[in-house]
N, C-alpha and C positions, 0 to 999 in steps of 0.2 A: 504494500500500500504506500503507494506515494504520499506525502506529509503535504507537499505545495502547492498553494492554491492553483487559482487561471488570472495571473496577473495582478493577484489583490494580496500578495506577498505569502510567508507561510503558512501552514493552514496547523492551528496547536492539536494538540492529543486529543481532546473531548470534541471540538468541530472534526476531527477525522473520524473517530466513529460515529458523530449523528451522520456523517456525508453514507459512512458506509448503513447505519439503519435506513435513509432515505432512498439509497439506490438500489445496490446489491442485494440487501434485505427487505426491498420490499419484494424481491421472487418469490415464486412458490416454494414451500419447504420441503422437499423432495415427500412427495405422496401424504403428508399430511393436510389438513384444514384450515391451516393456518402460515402466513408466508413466516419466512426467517426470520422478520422483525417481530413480528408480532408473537414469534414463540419466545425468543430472547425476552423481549418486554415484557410478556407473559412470566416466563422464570424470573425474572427480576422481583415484579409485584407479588409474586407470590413469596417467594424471598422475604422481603420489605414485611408483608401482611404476617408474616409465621414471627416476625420480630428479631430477625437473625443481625447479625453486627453489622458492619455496615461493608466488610471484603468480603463476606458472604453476600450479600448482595448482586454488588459489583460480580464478582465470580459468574451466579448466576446469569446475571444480564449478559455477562458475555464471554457465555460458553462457548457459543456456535462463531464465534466471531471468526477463527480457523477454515472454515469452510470459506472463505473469501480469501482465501493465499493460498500459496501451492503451486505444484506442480500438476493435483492430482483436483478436480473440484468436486462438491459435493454431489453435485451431480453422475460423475464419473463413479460417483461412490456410488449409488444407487442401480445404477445401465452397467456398467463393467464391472463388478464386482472388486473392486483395487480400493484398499483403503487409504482415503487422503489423511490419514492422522493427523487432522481436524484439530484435536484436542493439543498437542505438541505441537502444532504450527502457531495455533493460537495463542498459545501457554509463550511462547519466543516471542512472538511477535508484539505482547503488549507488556513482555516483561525491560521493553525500551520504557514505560511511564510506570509503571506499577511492581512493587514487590510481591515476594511470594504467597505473600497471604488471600492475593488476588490470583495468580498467575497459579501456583498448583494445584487447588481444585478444580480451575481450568482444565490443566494439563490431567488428572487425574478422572473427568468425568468418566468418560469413557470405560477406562481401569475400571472405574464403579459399577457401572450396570454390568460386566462382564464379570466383575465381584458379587453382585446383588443376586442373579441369577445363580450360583454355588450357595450363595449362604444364608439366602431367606428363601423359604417355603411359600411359594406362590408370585416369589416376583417376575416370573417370566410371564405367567398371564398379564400380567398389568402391562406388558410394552407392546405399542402399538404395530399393526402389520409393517412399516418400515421399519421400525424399530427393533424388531425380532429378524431383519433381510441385514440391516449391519451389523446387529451381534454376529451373524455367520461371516458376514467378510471382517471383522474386526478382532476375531479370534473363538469366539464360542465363549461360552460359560469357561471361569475360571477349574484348574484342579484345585483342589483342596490344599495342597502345597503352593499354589499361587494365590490363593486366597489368603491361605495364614502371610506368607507377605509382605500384600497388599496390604492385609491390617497394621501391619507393624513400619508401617511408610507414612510420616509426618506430614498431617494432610488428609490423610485419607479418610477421616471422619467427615472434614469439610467435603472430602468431592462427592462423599454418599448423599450429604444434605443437597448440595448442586442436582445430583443427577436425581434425586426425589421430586425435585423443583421442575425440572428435566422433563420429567413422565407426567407428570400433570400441566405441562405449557403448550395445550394441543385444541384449547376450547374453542372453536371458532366463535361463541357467544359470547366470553370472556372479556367484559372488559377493561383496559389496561390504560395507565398512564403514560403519555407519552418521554421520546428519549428524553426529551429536556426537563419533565420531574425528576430524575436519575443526577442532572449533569452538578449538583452542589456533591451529592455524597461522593461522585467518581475524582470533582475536582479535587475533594479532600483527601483522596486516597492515593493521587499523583505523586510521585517519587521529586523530591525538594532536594536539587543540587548546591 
């Protein structure tokens, strides 16, 4: 993601992702009801509503933010079966304005649903027909030895709360606050050189 504006000089951290919610995200979310922005902002407010800290938050808001970088797009994730590791792109890519407290449950969502389905009793029902199509390209349900861990990686509680926020950001009726409610808790969360 390019940072610079169209001739109105650079473009900072928080207008570059409302640019990418307004463009990129508003596509369609590969097979769900909801485009990209509005699952993100979806995971956010729900975030925000359950009372979680404020890199919980943020984290949620932008999980999916990975699938707009790459090599590999989201899309390509869905039609080719190649997984863009979404999650790791993402997790780098905003780890230029943000520390880890934001960036590895980021990085770790993924990790989590492919945790959740090993270690909780009924969470593979809960994920929606795309959603159950990139667990098989994203690795399948963790072993049990990748699960224990996954638990024992700093983090890894928050990516479980992310990706809970995750599986319920798919309401088409749902409605959400837009990027700029967000943009005070992300400013304050900006890495101060």
């Amino acid at each position: 993601m390019n940072t610079s504006g169209t001739g109105a000089g650079p473009v900072g951290p928080i207008d570059a992702l409302a640019l990418l919610f307004e463009g990129e995200g508003s596509a369609e979310y590969f097979g769900e009801a909801v485009t990209q922005a509005g699952h993100m902002l979806q995971a956010g407010a729900l975030a925000e509503a359950a009372g979680a800290p404020a890199h919980l938050v943020a984290a949620a808001l932008l999980h999916d933010i990975g699938h707009f970088h790459g090599t590999v797009s989201g899309r390509d994730l869905m039609e080719g079966g190649l997984d863009n590791r979404h999650s790791h792109t993402g997790a780098d890519w905003l780890g230029q304005w943000f520390g880890p407290e934001v960036t590895e449950p980021v990085r770790l969502h993924v990790a989590a649903k492919r945790y959740l389905c090993t270690a909780e009793a009924g969470y593979f029902g809960l994920l929606s027909e795309a959603s159950v199509h990139t667990l098989r390209v994203q690795g399948g349900p963790m072993s049990p030895e990748q699960a224990r861990a996954f638990e024992a990686l700093p983090g890894a509680a928050d990516a479980v709360a992310v990706r809970r926020w995750d599986e319920q950001a798919k309401d088409p009726e749902l409605a959400t606050p837009d990027f700029d409610h967000f943009r005070p808790l992300l400013e304050g969360l900006l890495i101060r050189e």
